[in-house]
N, C-alpha and C positions, 0 to 999 in steps of 0.2 A: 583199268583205272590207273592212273599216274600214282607215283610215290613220293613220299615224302622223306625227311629226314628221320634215323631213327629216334621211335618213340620211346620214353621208357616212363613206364605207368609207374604212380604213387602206391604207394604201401611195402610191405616187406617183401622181400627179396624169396623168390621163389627158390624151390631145389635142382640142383642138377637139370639138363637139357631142357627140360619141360618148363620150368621155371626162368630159364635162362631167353628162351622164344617169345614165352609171356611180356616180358619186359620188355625184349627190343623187338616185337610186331610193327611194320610200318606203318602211316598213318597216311589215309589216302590223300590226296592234293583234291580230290575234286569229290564234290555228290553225283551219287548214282541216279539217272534221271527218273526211273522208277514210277513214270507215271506223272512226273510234277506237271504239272496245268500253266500256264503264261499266256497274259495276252499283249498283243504288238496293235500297237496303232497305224494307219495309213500304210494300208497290206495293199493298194489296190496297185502299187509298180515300184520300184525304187529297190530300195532297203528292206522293209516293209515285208513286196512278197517272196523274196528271196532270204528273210527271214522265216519265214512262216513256214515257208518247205523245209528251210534247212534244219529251224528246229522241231519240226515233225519228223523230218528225216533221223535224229536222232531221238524219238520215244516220246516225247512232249506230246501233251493234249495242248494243242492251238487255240487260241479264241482269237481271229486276223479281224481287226479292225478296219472296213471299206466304206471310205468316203460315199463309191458309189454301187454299194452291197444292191441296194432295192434298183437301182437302174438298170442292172445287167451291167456293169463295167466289165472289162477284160481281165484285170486281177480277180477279183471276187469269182466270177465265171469260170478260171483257170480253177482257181482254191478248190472251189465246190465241187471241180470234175475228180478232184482227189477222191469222192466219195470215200473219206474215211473218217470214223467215229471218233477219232483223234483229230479232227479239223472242224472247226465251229466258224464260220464266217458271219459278221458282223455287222451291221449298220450302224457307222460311226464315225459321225461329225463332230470333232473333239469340241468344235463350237457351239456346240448343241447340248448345255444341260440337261434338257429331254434324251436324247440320244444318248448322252453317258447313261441316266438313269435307267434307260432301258437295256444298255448292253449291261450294269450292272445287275439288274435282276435275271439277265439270260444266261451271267457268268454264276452267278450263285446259285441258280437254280438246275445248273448243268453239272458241276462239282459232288464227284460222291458223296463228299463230307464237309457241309461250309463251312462245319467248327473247324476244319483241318486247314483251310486258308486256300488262297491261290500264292501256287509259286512263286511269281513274276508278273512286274509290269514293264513289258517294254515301250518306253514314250518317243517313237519316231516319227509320227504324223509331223512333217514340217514342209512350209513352201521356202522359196530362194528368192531375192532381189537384187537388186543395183541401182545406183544412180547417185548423184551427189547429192549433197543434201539440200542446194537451190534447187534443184529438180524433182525432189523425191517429198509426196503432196504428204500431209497429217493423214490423210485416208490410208494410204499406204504404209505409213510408220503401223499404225491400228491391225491393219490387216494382218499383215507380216505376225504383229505379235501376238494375233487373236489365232493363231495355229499354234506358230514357233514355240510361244513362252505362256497365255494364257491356258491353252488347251491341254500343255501337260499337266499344268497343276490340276487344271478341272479332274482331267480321269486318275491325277496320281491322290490326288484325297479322297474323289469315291471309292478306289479299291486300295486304299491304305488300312483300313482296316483288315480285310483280308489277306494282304499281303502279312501282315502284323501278326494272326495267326497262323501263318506257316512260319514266322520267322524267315519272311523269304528275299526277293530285292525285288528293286528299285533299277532300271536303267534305262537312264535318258542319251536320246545319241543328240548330243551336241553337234562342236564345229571346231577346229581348228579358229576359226572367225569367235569363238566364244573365247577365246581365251587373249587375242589377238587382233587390232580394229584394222582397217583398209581403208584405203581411197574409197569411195565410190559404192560401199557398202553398209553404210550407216544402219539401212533400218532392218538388214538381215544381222548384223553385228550385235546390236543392241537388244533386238529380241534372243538369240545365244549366248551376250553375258548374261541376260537376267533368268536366262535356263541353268546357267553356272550358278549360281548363286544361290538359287532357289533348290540344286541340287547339294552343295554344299552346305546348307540349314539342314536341310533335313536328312542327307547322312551325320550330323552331328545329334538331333534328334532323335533320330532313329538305335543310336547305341543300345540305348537301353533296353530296346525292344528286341535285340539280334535281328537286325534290318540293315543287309548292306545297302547302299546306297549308291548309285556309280555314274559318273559320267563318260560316253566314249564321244572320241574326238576325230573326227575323220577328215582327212584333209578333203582332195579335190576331188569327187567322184561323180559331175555332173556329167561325165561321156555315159556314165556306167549306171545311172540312177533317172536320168532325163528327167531331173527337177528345172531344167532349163532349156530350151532348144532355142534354136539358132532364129527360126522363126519366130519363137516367142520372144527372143531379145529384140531382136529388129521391131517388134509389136509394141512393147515395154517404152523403149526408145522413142518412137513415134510419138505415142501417148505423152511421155515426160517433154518434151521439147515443145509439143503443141500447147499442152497448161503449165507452161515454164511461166514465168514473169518476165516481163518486157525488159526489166532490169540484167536481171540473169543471161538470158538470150543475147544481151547486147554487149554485157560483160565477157561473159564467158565467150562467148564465138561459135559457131557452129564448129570451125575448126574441131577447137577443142571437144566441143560434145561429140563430132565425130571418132576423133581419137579413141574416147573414153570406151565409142560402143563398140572401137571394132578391140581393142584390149579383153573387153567382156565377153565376147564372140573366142576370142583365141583360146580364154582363160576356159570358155565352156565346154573347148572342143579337144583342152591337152591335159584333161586329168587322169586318172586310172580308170582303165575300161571291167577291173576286175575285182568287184564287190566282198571275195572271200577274207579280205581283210578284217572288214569288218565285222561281219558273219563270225569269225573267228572268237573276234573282241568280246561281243556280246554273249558267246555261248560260253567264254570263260566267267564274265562276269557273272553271268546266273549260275554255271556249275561249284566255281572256286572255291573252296573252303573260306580263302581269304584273299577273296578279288583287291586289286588295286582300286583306289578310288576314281585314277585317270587313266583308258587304255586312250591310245593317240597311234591309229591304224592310217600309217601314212608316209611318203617320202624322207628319205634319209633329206633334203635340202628342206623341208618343209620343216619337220620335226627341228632341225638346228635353227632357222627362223624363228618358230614357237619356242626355243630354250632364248635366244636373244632377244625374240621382244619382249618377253617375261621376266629374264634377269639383268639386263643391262640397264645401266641408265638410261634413261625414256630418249634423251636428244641424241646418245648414241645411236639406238636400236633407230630412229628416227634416218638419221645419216645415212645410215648402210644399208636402209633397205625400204625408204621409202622418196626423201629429199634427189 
């Protein structure tokens, strides 16, 4: 276990060597996982199931939340061959009231001790978009944030109480895109601020209950996550240009909508192919004694982006990296 700075405990001053140890004992940086229980949404490929291993891999009892748990999907299937009593695979469509309700009673009822809480809630379950916003239909805005931003709050206030009694967290994997808007990204942007948002309420919230709260921010990991494929863009694309508006289409130019798809196509195929970042983020944030509220597991050029479109003035940050 990591250290900390030296501690030195209240009351009077001890004697001689013994007394002297008392006082300045270290103070661990991190909780010992000891069995603590978390459960992860949208386990079935991404983030997800490479969460789920990696925090079984270090002690954790799992609850992996799979879109397609009852169909036989490839994640849930993989989870399952773990055959181990520390892995609970899931049915769970974050868009499904019934579905949370149900993996809430299979988490409570799996739990040694329900008075004792579950650990963690990890809120990953998310899909990805594109398109400008002449292109991109109200169905789509809907969708996008009937995963992205509706479905975390659904499972994060069913098992809020729970969490509450462990005194445990709260971590939602956001976006570099939640904190920072794009060309062409509107309705994956706007369902990730109001994940920001709604994570920032209720870490403020949550103080008084010892409930950390945390957002991680991961920049570009669709090589490594395959929330998007190349085909599915070129798909996306099609569909958007065919129920465009006559307006839009004549304005805009194919030119240009071409441009846009093959930029989205590049953007999908040059991000980091290696997930441990984030993996990383997240097992601090459930371990840390005193997690940061924002990890941002991503490019040193990203990361400087995210510092200037957040702190510069808007026409500035505008200039230099979008005009």
């Amino acid at each position: 276990c990591c250290q900390a700075w030296i501690h030195r405990r209240p009351g009077p001053p001890g004697r001689g060597c013994a007394g002297l140890s008392a006082r300045l004992r270290p103070t661990p940086l991190f909780f010992q996982v000891g069995g603590k229980a978390v459960l992860i949404t949208g386990c079935d490929k991404g983030f997800g199931r490479a969460l789920a291993t990696h925090l079984h891999a270090r002690g954790f009892a799992v609850f992996a939340g799979c879109l397609l748990a009852d169909q036989g999907g490839d994640g849930a299937r993989e989870l399952r061959h773990m055959a181990s009593e520390r892995m609970r695979v899931l049915q769970l469509d974050v868009r499904s009231e019934a579905e949370v309700e149900q993996a809430l009673r299979a988490v409570s009822d799996s739990l040694p001790d329900p008075e004792q809480g579950l650990w963690g809630v990890v809120n990953n379950a998310g899909v990805a978009s594109f398109g400008d916003v002449e292109f991109t239909s109200l169905e789509k805005y809907e969708r996008v944030a009937a995963v992205n931003l509706w479905g975390a709050i659904r499972v994060t206030k069913a098992f809020l109480p729970l969490v509450r009694r462990a005194r445990g967290r709260v971590v939602n994997v956001s976006s570099m895109l939640g904190r920072m808007a794009s060309p062409s990204r509107s309705s994956y942007c706007i369902s990730k601020f109001g994940l920001e948002a709604f994570t920032d309420c209720l870490r403020q919230e949550m103080y008084r209950w010892g409930v950390s709260v945390v957002a991680v921010e991961p920049s570009n990991y669709i090589a490594a996550t395959g929330i998007l494929t190349q085909e599915g863009i070129e798909a996306e694309a099609e569909q958007m240009w065919r129920t465009a508006s006559e307006a839009a289409r004549v304005d805009y130019g194919e030119a240009h909508f071409q441009r846009q798809l093959r930029q989205m196509k590049a953007f999908a195929s040059s991000g980091l192919g290696d997930v441990a970042p984030v993996l990383d983020a997240v097992t601090e944030a459930l371990l840390a004694r005193w997690p940061y509220a924002r990890y941002n597991p991503m490019e040193a050029r990203w990361w400087l982006r995210l510092q200037a479109m957040t702190h510069l003035p808007t026409a500035l940050a505008d200039w230099l990296y979008i005009k």
